[in-house]
C-alpha positions in Angstrom: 111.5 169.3 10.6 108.9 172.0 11.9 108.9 169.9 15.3 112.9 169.8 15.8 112.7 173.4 14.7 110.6 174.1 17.9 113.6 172.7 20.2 115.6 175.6 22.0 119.1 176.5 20.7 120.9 174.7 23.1 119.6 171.7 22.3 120.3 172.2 18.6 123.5 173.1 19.2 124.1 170.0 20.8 122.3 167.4 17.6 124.5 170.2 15.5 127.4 169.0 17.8 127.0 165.5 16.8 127.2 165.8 12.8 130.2 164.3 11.7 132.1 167.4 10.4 131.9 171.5 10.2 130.6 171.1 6.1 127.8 169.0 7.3 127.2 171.7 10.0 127.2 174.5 7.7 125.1 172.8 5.3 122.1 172.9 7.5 122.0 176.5 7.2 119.8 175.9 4.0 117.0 174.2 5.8 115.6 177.3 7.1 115.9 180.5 8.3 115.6 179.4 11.8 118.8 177.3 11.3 120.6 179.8 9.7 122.3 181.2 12.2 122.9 178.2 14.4 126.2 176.2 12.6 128.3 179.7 14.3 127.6 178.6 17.4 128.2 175.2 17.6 131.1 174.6 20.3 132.3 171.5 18.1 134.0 171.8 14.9 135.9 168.9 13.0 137.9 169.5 9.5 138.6 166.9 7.5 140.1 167.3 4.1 139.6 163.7 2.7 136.0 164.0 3.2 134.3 163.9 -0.2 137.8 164.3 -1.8 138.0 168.1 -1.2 141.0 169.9 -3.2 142.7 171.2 -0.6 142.6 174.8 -1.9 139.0 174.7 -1.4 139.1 172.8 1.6 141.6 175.4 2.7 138.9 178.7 2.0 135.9 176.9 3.8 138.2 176.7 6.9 139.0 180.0 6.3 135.6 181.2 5.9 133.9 179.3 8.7 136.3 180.2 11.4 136.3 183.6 10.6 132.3 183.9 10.8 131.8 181.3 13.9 130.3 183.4 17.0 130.9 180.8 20.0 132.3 182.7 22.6 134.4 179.3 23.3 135.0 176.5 21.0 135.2 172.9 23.2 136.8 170.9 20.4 139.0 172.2 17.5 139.6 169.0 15.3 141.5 168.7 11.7 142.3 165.7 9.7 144.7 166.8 7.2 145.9 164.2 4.7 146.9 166.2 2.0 150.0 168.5 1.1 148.9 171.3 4.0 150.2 174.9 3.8 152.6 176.0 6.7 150.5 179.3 6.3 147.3 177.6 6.5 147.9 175.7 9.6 149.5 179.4 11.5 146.5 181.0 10.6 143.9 178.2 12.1 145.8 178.2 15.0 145.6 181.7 15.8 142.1 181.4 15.2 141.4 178.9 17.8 143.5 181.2 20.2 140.8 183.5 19.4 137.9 180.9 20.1 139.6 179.9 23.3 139.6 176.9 22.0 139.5 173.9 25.0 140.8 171.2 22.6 142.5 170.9 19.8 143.3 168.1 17.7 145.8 167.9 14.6 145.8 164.8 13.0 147.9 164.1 9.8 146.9 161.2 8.1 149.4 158.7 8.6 148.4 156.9 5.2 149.7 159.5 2.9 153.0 160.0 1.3 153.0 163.7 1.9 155.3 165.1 4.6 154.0 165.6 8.2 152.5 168.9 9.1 154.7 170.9 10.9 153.5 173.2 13.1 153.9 176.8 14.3 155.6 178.1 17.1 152.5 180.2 18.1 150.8 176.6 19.1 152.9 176.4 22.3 153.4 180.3 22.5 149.5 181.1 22.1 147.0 178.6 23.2 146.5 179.5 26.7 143.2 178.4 27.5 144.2 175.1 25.9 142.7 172.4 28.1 143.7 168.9 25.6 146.0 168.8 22.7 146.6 165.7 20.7 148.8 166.1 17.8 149.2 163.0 15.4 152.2 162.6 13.1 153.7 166.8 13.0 156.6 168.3 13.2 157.5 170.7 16.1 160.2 173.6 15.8 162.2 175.0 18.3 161.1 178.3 19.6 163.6 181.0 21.6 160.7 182.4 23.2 159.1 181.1 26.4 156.7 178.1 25.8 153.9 178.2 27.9 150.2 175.6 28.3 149.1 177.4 31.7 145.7 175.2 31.6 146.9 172.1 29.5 145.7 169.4 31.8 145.8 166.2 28.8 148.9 166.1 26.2 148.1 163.1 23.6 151.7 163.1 21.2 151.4 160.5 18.9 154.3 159.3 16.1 155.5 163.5 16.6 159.4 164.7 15.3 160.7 167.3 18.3 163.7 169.8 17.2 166.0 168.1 20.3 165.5 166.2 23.5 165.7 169.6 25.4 163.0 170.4 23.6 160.9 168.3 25.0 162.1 168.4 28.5 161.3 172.8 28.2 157.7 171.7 26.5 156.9 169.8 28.8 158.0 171.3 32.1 155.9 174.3 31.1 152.9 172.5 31.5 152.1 173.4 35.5 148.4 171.5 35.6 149.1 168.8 33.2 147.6 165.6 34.5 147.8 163.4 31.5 150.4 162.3 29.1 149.9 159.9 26.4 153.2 159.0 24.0 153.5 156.8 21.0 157.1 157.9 19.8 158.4 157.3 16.2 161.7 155.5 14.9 162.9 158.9 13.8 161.5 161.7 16.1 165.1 163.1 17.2 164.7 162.1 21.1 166.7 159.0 22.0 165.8 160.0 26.0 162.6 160.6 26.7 162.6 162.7 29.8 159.7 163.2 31.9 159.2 165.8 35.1 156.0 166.9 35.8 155.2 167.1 39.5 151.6 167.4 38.9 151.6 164.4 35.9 149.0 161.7 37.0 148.4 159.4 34.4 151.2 158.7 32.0 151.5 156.1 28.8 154.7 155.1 27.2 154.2 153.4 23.8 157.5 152.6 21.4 158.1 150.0 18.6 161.0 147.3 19.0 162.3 149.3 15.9 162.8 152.9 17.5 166.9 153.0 16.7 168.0 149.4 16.7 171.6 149.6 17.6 171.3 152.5 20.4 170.3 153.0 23.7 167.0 154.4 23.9 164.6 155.0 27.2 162.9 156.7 29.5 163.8 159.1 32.9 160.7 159.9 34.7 160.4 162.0 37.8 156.8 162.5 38.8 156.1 162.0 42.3 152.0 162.5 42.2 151.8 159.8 39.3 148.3 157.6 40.2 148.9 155.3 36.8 151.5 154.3 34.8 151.2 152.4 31.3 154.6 151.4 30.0 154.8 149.4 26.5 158.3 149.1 25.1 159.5 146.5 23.1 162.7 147.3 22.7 165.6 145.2 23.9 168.1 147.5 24.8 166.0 149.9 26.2 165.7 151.1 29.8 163.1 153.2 32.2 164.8 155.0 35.2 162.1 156.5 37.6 164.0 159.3 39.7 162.2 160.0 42.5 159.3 157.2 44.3 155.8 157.5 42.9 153.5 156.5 46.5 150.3 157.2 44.9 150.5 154.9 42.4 146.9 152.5 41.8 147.5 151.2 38.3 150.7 150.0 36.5 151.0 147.9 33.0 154.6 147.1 32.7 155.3 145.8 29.0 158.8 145.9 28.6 161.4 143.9 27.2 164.1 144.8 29.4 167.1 142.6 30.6 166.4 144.2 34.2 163.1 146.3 34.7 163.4 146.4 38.5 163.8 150.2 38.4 160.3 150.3 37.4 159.1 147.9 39.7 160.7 148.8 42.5 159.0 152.2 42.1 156.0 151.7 42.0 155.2 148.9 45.4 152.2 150.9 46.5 150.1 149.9 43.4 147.1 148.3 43.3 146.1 146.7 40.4 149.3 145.7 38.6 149.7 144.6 34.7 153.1 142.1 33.9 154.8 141.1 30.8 158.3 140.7 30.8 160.9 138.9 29.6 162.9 137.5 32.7 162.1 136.7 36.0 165.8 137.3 36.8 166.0 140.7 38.9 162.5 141.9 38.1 162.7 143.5 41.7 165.1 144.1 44.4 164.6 141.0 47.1 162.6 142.0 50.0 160.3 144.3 48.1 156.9 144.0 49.0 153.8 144.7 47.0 151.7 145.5 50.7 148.5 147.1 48.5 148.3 145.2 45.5 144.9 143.4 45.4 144.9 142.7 41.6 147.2 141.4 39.5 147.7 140.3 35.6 150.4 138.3 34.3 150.7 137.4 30.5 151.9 133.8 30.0 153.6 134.0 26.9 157.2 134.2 28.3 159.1 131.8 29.2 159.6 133.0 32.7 156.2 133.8 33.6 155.7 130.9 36.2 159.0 132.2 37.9 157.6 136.2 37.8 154.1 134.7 39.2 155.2 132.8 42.3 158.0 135.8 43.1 155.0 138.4 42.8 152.7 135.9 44.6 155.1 135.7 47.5 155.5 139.5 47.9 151.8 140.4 48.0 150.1 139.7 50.9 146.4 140.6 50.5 145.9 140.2 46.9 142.7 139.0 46.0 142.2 138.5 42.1 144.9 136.9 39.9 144.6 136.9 35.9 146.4 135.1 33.7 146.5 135.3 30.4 148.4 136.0 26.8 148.0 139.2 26.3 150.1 138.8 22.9 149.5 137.0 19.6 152.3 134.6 20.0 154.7 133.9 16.8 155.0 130.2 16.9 155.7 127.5 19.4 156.9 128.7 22.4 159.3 127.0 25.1 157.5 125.7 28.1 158.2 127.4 31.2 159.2 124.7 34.5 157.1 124.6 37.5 158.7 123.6 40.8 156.3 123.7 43.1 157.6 125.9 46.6 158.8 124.7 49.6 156.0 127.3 51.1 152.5 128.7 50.3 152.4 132.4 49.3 150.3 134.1 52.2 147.5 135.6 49.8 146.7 131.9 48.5 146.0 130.8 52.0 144.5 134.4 53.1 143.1 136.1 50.9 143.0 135.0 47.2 139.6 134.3 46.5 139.2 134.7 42.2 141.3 133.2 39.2 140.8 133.9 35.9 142.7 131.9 33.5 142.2 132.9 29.5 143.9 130.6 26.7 144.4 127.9 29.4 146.0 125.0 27.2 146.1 122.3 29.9 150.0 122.0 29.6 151.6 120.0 32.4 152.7 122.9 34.1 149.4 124.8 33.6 148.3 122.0 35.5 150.3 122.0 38.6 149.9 125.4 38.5 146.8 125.5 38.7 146.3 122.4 41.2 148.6 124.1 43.8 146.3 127.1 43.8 143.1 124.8 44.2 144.6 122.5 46.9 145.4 125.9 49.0 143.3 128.7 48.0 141.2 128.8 51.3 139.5 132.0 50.2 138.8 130.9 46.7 135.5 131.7 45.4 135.7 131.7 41.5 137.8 130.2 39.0 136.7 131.0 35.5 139.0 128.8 33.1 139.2 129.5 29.5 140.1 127.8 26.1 141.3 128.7 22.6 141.4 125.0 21.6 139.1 124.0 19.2 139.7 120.4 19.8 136.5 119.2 21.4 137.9 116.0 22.5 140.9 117.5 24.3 138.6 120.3 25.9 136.8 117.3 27.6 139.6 115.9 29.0 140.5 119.9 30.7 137.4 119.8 31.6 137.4 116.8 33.8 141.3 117.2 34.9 140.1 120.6 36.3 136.6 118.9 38.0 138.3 116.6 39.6 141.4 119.4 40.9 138.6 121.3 41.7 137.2 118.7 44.4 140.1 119.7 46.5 138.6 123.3 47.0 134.7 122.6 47.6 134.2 126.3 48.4 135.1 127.4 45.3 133.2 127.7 42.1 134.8 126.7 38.6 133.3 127.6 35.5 135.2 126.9 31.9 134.6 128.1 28.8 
C-alpha cells in the first residue's frame, strides 16, 4: 500500500476513478491519511442504491453528504442507479448539485426491474445544467416547464423508455440543443409522443429504436429534418409506422434501415450518398423511387430473413455502381419456417459484380436452391472477386459436405477468387 501511496494524485484519482461506485471511493479514506483527502476529488462519481441493499433513506444522506463535501472543480461523470421508491426532493437537490460541479455527464438510470414508479424529474435539469456535455436518462418522467429550456453544450442525448408531457415537448427540448451531435432513442408504448419529431441542424448521428407494440392500432413515426446527419440507425418494428425525412441528408456514411414498413422509400431515397448501408425490410415493392442511384455505396448488408430479400438485393445491386463488399446474413432469430424467396436470374449483370465487387460474406448460408443460384451467378461473374467467406448454422455434418463441395465446384468458375467456409 506504502508503494501506491507514493503515486502522484493524479494518478490516484484516476485507480480512485475506476472503483465501482462513490461508497467504495469514500471508503478508502480509512486506509490512511494520505488518502483521506483524495475520494473529493475524484472527477467520477456513480450512485447506486441497490448496491449492498442500502435503505434508501440512508442511501439518500450519503448522496447528500458526499456531494456536498466533494472539491473537484468539475465532475466528468455524474451517474445514479435508482431502483427504489426515490424522493422528487431528493433527485432536485442532486441535480442542482451537479449544476454546481459542472457536471460533463450525467446519467439517471431507474431500474427498469422494479415495480416502483419512474423517477420523474425536475424542471431545473433542462433549465440548469449548462455545462452539460452527455445526458442519458433511462425510464423518468419529464414535466413541462413555461420557462426557456436550454443544453448550450449538450453534444450526446441518450433517452431511453422516457414519458414526455406532449409531442411539443419534445420538439422545444430538443430544438434547444444548438451543438447536439448525437441522439440515441428507445421510445416506450406509453411515453405520450405518437410523432416523434426531429430537427436539429447540427444532429450527426441519430438512433431510432421502437417495439412492434408502441400503440397497436395508431399511426405512429418519425419526421426528421437534419441536413448535417453522417449516420442514421432506424429500428422500428411496427407495421403501421412511417419515417418522413424532410429535407436531404448529403453527408450521410452509415445507414441501418430496420423497418417494417409497407413503403420505406422516404428513407431510402434520402439517404443515396451513403456508404456503408444496413437492410431489413419487409418488401421489395417500392423500397426506392426507380432511377435512384446509390453512386457511393461501397458496402452493403442485407438480412435474408424476408421473403423479399433476393428482390431488395438484385434492385440495390443494380443501382450501386462501385460497391465492393456485399454481406448477407440473418440478422434476426427467425420464429419458424420461413417461405422461400424466388430467384430469377436477370436478363443483365449488375455493374459492381463485373467491376468492382471483390468480397462476399455469407453467414447462416443453408444451401437452399435459391441460395444457390444466388450465389453461382455472383461466382460465374464477379471478375473482381477476391474472397468469399461462406458460413453455416447446420449442424448436419453430412449435409455441410455436400455445401461444401456444391460451392468448390461453383467456385471453379471464379479461379481468382478465394472461398473459405465455415
Amino acid at each position: 500500500m506504502d508503494s501506491i501511496s507514493e503515486l502522484p494524485d493524479a494518478l490516484l484519482l484516476k485507480i480512485l476513478s475506476l472503483l465501482p461506485t462513490a461508497r467504495d471511493i469514500v471508503a478508502t479514506m480509512v486506509l490512511s491519511k494520505r488518502w483521506q483527502p483524495l475520494w473529493m476529488m475524484v472527477p467520477r462519481l456513480v450512485y447506486d442504491d441497490s448496491y449492498q441493499n442500502l435503505e434508501y433513506g440512508s442511501f439518500s444522506r450519503f448522496v447528500d453528504k458526499s456531494l456536498f463535501l466533494h472539491e473537484a472543480p468539475v465532475i466528468e461523470t455524474l451517474h445514479f442507479r435508482l431502483g427504489k421508491t426515490c424522493g422528487s426532493g431528493d433527485i432536485r437537490v442532486w441535480i442542482r448539485a451537479a449544476d454546481k460541479c459542472f457536471v460533463r455527464r450525467l446519467i439517471i438510470e431507474f431500474d427498469s426491474s422494479s415495480s416502483a414508479s419512474p423517477a420523474i424529474l425536475p424542471r431545473s435539469l433542462y433549465t440548469g445544467c449548462r455545462m452539460l456535455a452527455i445526458l442519458k436518462l433511462t425510464k423518468t418522467v419529464l414535466v413541462d416547464v413555461t420557462s426557456p429550456i436550454s443544453f448550450p453544450s449538450l453534444k450526446r442525448l441518450i433517452l431511453l423508455s422516457v414519458k414526455y408531457p406532449s409531442e411539443e415537448f419534445v420538439q422545444r427540448m430538443l430544438s434547444n440543443c444548438p451543438v447536439l451531435e448525437l441522439l440515441y432513442v428507445e421510445q416506450c408504448p406509453d411515453d405520450n409522443v405518437t410523432i416523434f419529431t426531429i430537427r436539429v441542424p447540427s444532429l450527426k448521428t441519430l438512433i431510432l429504436r421502437k417495439s412492434v407494440d408502441k400503440r397497436k392500432g395508431s399511426e405512429d413515426g418519425f419526421v426528421i429534418d437534419a441536413p448535417s446527419l453522417e449516420r442514421l440507425d432506424i429500428q422500428d418494428d411496427y407495421r403501421g409506422g412511417f419515417c418522413v425525412i424532410e429535407n436531404e441528408m448529403p453527408n450521410i456514411v452509415e445507414a441501418d434501415v430496420d423497418v417494417a414498413y409497407g413503403h420505406p422509400g422516404k428513407v431510402l431515397s434520402s439517404i443515396t450518398s451513403v456508404k456503408h448501408l444496413t437492410l431489413c425490410i419487409t418488401s421489395s415493392k417500392d423500397a426506392y423511387p426507380v432511377g435512384s442511384i446509390f453512386g457511393c455505396l461501397v458496402f452493403l448488408n442485407i438480412c435474408t430473413l424476408e421473403i423479399e430479400w433476393l428482390n431488395l438485393l438484385m434492385s440495390v445491386l443494380r443501382d450501386a455502381p462501385i460497391l465492393r463488399a456485399l454481406k448477407l446474413e440473418q440478422s434476426h432469430s427467425c420464429p419458424g419456417p420461413q417461405p422461400r424467396p424466388c430467384w430469377s436470374e436477370p436478363s443483365s449483370v449488375p455493374e459492381c459484380v463485373t467491376s468492382s465487387l471483390e468480397t462476399l460474406k455469407w453467414t447462416e448460408y443453408e444451401g437452399g436452391g435459391e441460395e444457390k443460384e444466388v450465389i453461382g451467378f455472383i461466382l460465374r461473374n464477379g471478375s473482381c472477386l477476391k474472397k468469399v467467406s461462406i458460413s453455416s448454422n447446420s449442424t448436419d455434418r453430412d449435409k455441410k459436405f455436400e455445401m461444401i463441395k456444391e460451392l468448390a465446384f461453383l467456385s471453379r468458375r471464379s479461379p481468382t477468387c478465394h472461398l473459405t467456409f465455415e
